[in-house]
PAFIZA-305137 format. One line per field, with one value per atom (N, C-alpha, C): residue in one letter; atom name; x, y, z. Coordinates in steps of 0.1 Angstrom, whole numbers, plus 5000, padded with zeros to 4 digits. Example, Ala and Ser with C-alpha at 12.3 -4.5 7.8 and 13.67 -1.06 7.14 Angstrom:
// PAFIZA-305137
residuo = A|A|A|S|S|S
atomo = N|CA|C|N|CA|C
east = 5132|5123|5132|5128|5137|5129
north = 4943|4955|4967|4978|4989|5000
up = 5078|5078|5078|5071|5071|5079
// end
This chain:
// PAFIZA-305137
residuo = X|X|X|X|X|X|X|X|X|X|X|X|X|X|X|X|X|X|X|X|X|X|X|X|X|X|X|X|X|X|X|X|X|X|X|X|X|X|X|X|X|X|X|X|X|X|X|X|X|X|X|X|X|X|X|X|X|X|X|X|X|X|X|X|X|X|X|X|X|X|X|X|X|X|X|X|X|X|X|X|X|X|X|X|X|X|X|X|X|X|X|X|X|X|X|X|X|X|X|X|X|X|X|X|X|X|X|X|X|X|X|X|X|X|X|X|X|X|X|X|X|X|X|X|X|X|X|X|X|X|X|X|X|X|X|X|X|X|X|X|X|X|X|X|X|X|X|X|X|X|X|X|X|X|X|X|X|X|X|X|X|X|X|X|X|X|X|X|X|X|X|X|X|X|X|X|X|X|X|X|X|X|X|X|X|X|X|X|X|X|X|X|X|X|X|X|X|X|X|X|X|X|X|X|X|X|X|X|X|X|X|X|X|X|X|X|X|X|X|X|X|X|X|X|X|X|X|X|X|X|X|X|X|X|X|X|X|X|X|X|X|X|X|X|X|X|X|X|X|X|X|X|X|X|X|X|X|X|X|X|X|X|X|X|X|X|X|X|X|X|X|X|X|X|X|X|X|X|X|X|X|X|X|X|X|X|X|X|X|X|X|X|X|X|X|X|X|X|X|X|X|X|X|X|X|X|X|X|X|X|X|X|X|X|X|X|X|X|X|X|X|X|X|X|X|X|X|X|X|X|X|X|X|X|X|X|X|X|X|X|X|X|X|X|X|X|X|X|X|X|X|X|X|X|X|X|X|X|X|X|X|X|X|X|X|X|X|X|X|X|X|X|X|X|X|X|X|X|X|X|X|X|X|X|X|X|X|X|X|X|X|X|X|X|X|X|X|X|X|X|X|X|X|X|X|X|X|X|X|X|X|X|X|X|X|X|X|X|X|X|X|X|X|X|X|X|X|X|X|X|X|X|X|X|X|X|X|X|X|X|X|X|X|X|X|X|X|X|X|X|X|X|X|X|X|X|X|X|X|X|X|X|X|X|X|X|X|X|X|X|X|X|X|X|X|X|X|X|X|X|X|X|X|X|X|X|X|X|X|X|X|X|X|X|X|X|X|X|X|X|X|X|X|X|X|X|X|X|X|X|X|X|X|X|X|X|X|X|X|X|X|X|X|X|X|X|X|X|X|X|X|X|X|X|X|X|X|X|X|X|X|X|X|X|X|X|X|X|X|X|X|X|X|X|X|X|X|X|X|X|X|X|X|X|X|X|X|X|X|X|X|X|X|X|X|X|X|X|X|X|X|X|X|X|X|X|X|X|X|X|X|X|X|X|X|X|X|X|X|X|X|X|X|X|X|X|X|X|X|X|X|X|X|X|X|X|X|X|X|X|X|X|X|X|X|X|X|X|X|X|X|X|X|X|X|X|X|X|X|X|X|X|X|X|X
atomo = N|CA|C|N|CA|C|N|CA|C|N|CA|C|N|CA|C|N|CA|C|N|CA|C|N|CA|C|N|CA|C|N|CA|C|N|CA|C|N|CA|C|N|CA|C|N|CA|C|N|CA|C|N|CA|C|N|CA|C|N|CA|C|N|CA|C|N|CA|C|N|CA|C|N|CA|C|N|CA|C|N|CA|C|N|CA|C|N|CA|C|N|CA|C|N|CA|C|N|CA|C|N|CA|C|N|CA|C|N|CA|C|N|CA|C|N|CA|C|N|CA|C|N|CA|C|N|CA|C|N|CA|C|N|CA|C|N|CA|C|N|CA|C|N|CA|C|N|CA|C|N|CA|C|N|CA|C|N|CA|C|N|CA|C|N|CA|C|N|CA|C|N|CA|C|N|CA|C|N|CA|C|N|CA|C|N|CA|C|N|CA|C|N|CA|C|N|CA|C|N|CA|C|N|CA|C|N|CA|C|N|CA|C|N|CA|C|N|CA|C|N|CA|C|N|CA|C|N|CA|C|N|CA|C|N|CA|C|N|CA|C|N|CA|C|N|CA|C|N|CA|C|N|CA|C|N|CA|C|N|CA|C|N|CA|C|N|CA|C|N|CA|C|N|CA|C|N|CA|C|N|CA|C|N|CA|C|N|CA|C|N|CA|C|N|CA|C|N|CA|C|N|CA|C|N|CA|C|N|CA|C|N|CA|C|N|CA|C|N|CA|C|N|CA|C|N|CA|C|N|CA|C|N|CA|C|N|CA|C|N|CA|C|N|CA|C|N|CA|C|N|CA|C|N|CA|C|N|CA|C|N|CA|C|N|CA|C|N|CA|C|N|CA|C|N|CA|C|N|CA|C|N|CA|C|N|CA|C|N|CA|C|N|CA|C|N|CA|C|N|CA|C|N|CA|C|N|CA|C|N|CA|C|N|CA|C|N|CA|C|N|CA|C|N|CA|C|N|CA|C|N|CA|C|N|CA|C|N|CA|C|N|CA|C|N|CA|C|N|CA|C|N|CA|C|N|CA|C|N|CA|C|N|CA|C|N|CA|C|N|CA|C|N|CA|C|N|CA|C|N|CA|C|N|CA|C|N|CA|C|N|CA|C|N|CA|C|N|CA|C|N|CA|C|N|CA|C|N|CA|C|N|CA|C|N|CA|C|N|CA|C|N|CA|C|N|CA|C|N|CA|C|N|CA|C|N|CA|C|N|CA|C|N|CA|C|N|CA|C|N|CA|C|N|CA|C|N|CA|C|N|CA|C|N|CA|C|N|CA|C|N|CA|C|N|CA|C|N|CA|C|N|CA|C|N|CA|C|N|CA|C|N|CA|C|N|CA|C|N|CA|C|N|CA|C|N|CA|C|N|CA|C|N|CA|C|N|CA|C|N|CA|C|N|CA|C|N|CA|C|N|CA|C|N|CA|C|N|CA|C|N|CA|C|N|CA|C|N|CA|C|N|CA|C|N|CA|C|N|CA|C|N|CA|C|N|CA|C|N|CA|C|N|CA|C|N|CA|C|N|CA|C|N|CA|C|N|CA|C|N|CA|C|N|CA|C|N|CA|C|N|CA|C|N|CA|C|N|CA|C|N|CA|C|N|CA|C|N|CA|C|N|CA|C|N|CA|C|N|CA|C|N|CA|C|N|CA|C|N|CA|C|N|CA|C|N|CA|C|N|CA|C
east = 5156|5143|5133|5134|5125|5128|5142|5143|5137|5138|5133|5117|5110|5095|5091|5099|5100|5098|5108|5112|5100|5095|5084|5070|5067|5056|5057|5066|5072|5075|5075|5075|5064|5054|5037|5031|5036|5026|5033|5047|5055|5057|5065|5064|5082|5089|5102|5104|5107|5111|5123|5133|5148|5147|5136|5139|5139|5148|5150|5140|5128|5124|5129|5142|5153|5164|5159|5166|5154|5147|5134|5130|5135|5132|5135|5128|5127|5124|5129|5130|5128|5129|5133|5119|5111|5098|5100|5108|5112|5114|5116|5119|5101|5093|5084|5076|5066|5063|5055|5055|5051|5035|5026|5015|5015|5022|5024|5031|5038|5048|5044|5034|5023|5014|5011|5006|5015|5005|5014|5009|5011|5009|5026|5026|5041|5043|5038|5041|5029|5040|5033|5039|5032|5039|5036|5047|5045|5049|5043|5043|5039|5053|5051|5052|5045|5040|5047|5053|5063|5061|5053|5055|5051|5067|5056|5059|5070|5075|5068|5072|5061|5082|5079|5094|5080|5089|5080|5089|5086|5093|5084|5088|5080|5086|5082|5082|5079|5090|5085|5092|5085|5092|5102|5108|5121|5122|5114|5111|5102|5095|5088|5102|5111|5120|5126|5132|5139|5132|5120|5113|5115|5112|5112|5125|5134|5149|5149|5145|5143|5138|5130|5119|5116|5122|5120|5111|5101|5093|5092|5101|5104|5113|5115|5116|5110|5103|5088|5080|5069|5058|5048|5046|5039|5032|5027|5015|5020|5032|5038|5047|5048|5052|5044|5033|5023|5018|5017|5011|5023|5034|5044|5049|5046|5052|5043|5027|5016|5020|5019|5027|5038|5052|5062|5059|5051|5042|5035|5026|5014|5023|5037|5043|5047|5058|5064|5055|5039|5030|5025|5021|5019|5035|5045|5055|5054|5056|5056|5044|5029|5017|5020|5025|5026|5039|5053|5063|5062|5053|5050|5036|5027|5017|5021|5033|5037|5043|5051|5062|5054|5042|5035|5026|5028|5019|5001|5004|4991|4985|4973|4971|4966|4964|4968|4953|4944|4936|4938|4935|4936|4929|4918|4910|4919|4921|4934|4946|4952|4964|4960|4949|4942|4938|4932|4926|4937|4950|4962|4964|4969|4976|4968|4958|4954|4952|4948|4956|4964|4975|4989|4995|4990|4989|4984|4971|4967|4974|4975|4983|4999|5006|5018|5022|5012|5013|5007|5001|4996|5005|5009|5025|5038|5037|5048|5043|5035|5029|5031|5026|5026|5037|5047|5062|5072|5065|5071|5065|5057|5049|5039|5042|5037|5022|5024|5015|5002|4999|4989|4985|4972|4968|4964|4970|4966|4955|4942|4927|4925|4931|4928|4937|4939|4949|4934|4924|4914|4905|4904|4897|4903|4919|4922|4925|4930|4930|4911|4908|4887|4880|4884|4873|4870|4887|4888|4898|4905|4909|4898|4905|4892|4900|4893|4902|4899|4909|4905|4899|4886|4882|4891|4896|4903|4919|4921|4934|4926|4915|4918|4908|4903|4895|4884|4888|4878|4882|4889|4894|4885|4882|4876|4867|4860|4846|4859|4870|4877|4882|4891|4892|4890|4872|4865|4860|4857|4855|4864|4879|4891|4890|4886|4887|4877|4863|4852|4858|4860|4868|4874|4884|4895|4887|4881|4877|4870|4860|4856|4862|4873|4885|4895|4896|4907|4895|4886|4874|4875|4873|4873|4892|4900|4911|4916|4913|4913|4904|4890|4885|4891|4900|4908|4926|4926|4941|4943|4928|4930|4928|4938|4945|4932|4920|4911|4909|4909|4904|4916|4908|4917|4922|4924|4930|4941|4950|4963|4971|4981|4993|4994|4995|4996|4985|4970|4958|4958|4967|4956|4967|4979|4993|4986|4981|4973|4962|4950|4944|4949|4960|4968|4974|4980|4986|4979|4968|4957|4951|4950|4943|4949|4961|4970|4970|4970|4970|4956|4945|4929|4931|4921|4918|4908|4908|4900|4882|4881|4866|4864|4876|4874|4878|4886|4888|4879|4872|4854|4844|4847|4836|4839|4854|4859|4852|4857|4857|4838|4830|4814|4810|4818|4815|4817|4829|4834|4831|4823|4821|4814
north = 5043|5046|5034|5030|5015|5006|5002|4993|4995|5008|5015|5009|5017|5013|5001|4990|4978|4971|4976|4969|4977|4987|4993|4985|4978|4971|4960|4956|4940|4939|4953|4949|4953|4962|4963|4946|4942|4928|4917|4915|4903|4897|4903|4894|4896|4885|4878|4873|4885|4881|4880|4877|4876|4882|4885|4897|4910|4917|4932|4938|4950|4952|4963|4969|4980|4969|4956|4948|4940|4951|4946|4963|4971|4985|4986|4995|4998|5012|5018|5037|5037|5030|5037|5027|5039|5033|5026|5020|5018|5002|4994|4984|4978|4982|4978|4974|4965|4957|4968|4963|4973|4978|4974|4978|4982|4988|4992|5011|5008|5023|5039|5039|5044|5052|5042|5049|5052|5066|5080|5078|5061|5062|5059|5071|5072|5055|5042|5038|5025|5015|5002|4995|4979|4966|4963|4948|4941|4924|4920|4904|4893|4890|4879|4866|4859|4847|4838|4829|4816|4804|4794|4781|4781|4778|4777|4786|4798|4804|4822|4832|4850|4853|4868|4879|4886|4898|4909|4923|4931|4945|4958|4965|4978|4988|4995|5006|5018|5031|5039|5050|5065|5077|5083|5082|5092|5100|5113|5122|5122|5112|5110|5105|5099|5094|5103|5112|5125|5136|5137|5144|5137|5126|5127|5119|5117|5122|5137|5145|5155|5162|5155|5156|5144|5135|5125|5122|5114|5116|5110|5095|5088|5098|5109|5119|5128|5139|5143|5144|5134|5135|5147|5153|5166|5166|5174|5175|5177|5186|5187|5171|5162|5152|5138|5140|5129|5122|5127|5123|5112|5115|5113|5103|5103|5093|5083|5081|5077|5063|5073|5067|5053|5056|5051|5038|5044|5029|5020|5030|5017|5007|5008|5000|4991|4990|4985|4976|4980|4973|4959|4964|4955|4944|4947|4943|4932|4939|4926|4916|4921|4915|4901|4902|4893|4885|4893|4882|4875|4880|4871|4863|4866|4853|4842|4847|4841|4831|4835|4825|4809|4817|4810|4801|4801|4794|4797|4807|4811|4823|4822|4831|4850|4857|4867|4877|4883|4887|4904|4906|4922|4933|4927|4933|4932|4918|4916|4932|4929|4939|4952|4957|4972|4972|4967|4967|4969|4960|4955|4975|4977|4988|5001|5001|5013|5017|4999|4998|5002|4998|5001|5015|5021|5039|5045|5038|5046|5043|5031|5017|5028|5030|5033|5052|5058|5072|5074|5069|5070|5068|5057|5053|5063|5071|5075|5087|5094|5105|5105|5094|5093|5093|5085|5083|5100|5110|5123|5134|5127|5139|5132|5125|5116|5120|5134|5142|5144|5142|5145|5133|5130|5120|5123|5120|5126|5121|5125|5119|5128|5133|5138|5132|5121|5111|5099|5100|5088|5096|5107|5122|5125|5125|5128|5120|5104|5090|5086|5086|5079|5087|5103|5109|5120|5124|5133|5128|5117|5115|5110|5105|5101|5096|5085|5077|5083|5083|5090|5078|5084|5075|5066|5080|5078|5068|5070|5064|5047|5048|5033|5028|5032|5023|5013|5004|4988|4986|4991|4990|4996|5008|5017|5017|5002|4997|4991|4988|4977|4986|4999|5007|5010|5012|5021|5017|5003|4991|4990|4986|4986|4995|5009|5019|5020|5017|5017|5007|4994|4985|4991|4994|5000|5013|5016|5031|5024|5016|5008|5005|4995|4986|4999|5007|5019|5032|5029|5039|5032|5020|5010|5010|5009|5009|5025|5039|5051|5050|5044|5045|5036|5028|5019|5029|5031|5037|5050|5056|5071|5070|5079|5081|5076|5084|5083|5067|5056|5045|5034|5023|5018|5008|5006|4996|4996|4989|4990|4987|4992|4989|4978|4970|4955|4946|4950|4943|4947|4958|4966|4961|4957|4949|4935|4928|4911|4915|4924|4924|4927|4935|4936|4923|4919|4904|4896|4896|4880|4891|4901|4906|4902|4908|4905|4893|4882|4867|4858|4866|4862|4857|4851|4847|4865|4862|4877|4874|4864|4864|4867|4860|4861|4874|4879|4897|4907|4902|4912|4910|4894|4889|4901|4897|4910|4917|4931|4941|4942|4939|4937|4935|4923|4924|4933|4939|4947|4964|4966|4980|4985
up = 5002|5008|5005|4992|4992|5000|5006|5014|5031|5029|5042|5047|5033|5032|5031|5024|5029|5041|5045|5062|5072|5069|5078|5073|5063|5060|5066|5065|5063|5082|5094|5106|5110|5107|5109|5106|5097|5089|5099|5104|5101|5097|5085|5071|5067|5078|5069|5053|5049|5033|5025|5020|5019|5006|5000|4985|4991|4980|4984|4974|4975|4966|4955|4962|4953|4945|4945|4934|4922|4925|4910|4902|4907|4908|4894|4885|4871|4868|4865|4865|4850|4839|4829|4820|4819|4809|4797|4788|4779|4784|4797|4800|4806|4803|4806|4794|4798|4783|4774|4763|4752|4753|4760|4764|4775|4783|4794|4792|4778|4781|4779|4773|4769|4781|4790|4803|4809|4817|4821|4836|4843|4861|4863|4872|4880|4886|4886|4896|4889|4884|4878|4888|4889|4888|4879|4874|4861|4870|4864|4868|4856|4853|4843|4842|4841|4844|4834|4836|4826|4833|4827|4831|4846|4856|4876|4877|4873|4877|4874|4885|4877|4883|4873|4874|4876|4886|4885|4886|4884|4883|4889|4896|4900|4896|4889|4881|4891|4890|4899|4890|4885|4878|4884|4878|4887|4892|4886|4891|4905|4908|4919|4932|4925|4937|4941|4929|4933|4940|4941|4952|4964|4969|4979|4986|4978|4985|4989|4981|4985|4999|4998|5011|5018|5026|5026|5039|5033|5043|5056|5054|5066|5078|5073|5082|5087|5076|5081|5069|5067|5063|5061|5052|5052|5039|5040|5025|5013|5017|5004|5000|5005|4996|5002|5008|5011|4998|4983|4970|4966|4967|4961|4973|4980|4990|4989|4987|4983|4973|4962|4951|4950|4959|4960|4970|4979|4985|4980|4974|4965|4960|4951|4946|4957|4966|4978|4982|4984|4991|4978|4969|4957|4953|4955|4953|4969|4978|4990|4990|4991|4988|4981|4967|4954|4959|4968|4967|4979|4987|5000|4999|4991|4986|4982|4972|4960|4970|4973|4985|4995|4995|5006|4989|4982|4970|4972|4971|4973|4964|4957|4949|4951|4940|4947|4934|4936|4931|4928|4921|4923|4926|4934|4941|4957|4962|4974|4968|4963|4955|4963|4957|4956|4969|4975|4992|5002|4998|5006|5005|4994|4993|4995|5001|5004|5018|5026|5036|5042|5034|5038|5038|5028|5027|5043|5043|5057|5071|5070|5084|5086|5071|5075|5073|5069|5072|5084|5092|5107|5113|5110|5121|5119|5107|5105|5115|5114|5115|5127|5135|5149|5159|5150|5157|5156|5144|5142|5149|5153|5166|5174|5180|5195|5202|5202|5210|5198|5190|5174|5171|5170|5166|5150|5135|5126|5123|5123|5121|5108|5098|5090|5077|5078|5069|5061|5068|5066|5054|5059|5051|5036|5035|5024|5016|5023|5017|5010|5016|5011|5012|5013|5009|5000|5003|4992|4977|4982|4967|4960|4949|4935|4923|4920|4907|4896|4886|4872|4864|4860|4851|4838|4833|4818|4823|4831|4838|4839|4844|4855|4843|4833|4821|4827|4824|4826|4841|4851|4864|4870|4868|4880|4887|4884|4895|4900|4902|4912|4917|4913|4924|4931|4930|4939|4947|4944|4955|4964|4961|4971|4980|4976|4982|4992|4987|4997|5007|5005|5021|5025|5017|5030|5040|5032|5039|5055|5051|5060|5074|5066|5076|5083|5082|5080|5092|5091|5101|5112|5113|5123|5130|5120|5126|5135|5125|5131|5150|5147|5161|5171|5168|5180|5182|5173|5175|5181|5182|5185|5203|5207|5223|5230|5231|5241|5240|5232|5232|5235|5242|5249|5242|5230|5222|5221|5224|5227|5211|5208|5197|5195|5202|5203|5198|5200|5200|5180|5178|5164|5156|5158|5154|5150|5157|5159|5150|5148|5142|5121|5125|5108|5105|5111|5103|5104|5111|5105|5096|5094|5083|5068|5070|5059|5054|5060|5057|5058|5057|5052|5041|5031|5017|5013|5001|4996|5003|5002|5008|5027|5033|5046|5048|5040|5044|5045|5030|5029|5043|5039|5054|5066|5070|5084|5081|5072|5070|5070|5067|5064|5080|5087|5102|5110|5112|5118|5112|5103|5099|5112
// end
């Protein structure tokens, strides 16, 4: 399934990458660094930095993967495993984000990180959603992504002004993307395709800029 959610990022963006991200994959908390094992989020990256060189690892609970083999959602997507499919993306997206910056020598901020992947939550549960029932435009995916979730304070610590920042753009860039994608408007798949991969490949400043123009 990660290679799956891979290759669905990676043809929304166009982004040729020759890493697999189910050959960095880390299930077992005890392999992540020692200030890391302790926190109880389903779903780390770790990126370690040596000399020119970063290793990175994405960490995902098991129990989260075993759900949605269970229910898999690249087949149908539904409420009962939209959190959990959530989840298993944020990593994938943070994982390609960093090995496709990284590739291009280019730096990578974690405010970019956190924007990229909430993005990508909304960009690729719309597409999923859309291709599993053609006739529905799901306009209630923007609603439970920016408006009804909410970061835990006690989770995101000294983070959670960057969260909620991330979150406020995307919600932004992601309103603007729902009003071109939805049937009655004439934005074509193709025009809103051209506008995600120069998105993707902005600097963190020129992205805000968009996003602040285009609200």
């Amino acid at each position: 399934m990660l290679r799956e959610l891979q290759a669905l990022l990676a043809g929304i963006y166009d982004l040729p990458l020759p890493l697999d991200v189910a050959d960095f994959l880390l299930t077992d908390r005890s392999q992540l660094p020692a200030a890391l094992r302790a926190q109880p989020a389903d779903e780390q990256v770790v990126v370690v930095e040596e000399a020119d060189a970063a290793a990175i690892g994405v960490f995902l609970e098991p129990a989260v993967l075993a759900r949605l083999h269970a229910a898999n959602p690249l087949q149908a997507l539904h409420a009962g495993n939209l959190a959990d499919y959530w989840t298993v993306l944020e990593g994938v997206s943070h994982f390609l984000y960093l090995a496709w910056h990284g590739g291009h020598d280019r730096g990578v901020s974690l405010l970019e990180l956190e924007l990229q992947a909430e993005i990508d939550k909304y960009v690729s549960s719309v597409w999923l959603l859309r291709a599993q029932d053609p006739a529905r435009f799901p306009a209630e995916v923007h609603r439970l992504l920016f408006e009804r979730a909410r970061v835990d304070r006690t989770f995101a610590a000294e983070r959670w002004d960057l969260y909620r920042e991330a979150n406020r753009h995307a919600a932004r860039f992601c309103r603007r993307l729902a009003h071109a994608l939805h049937p009655a408007r004439c934005a074509s798949a193709r025009q809103v395709l051209a506008e995600l991969r120069r998105f993707y490949r902005y600097s963190r400043e020129a992205k805000l800029t968009h996003i602040a123009r285009c609200a």
